[in-house]
Every structure is written in structure tokens, then in C-alpha cells.
C-alpha positions in Angstrom: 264.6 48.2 69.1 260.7 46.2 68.8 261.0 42.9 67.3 259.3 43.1 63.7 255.6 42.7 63.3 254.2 40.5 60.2 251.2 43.0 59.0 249.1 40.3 57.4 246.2 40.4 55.3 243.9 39.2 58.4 245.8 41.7 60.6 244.7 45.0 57.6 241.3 43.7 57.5 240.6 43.7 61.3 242.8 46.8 61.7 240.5 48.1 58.4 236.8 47.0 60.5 238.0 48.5 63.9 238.9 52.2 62.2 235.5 51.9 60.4 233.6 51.1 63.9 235.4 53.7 65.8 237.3 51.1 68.3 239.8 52.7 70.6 243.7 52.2 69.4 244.0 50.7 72.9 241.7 48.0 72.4 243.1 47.3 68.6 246.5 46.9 70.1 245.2 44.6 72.8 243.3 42.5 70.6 246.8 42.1 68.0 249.5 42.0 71.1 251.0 45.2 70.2 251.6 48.5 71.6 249.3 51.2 70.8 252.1 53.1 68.8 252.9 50.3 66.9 249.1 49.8 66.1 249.6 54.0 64.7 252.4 53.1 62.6 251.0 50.0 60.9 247.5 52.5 60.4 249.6 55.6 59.4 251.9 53.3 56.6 248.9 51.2 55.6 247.3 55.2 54.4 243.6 53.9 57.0 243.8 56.4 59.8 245.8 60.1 59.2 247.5 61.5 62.8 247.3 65.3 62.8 250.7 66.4 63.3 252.6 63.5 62.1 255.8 64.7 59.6 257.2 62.2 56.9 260.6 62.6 56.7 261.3 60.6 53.9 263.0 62.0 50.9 263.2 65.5 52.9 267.0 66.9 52.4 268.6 68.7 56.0 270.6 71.4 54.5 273.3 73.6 56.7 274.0 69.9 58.3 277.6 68.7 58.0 279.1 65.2 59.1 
């Protein structure tokens, strides 16, 4: 498992300018030392960027499942 990222207010308003001016998610995660997928996540949870594809699986109940 990644080690926790601190999403702070200066991190949301760079990651809010670069989705605005089209940067590439490779050069976002560059500039914050990240990995591209955790750049996604942080955009996906913060509601800036929507990935086509991408299921929430919060709150969804499996049923025919059993322990």
C-alpha cells in the first residue's frame, strides 16, 4: 500500500489551474511527486476531472455473496 498523500489547499488549486489549461496528468504528477493514478484519484474525489468508465462502489450492496 502508497504512503498517504496530504491534499492541501495549494495542492487543489494547482491541480484546479492545470485541469483548466489542459496539462497532461503526467506532467501534474511530476510537478506534485506522485504517480499519475494517484494524481486521478485526488481529481476523481475532489469532483475537477470525471474518468469515463470509472464505477463508485460505495454504498453498492453485492447480493448472492456469502462469507
Amino acid at each position: 500500500m502508497g504512503k498517504p498523500v496530504e491534499v492541501t489547499p495549494v495542492v487543489l488549486a494547482y491541480l484546479k489551474e492545470a485541469v483548466k489549461t489542459k496539462k497532461p496528468y503526467t506532467e501534474m504528477a511530476q510537478h506534485l511527486g506522485f504517480c499519475v493514478d494517484t494524481v486521478k484519484r485526488i481529481l476523481h474525489r475532489e469532483g475537477l476531472v470525471e474518468f469515463e468508465g470509472l464505477v463508485e462502489f460505495k454504498g453498492i450492496e453485492v447480493k448472492g455473496i456469502e462469507d
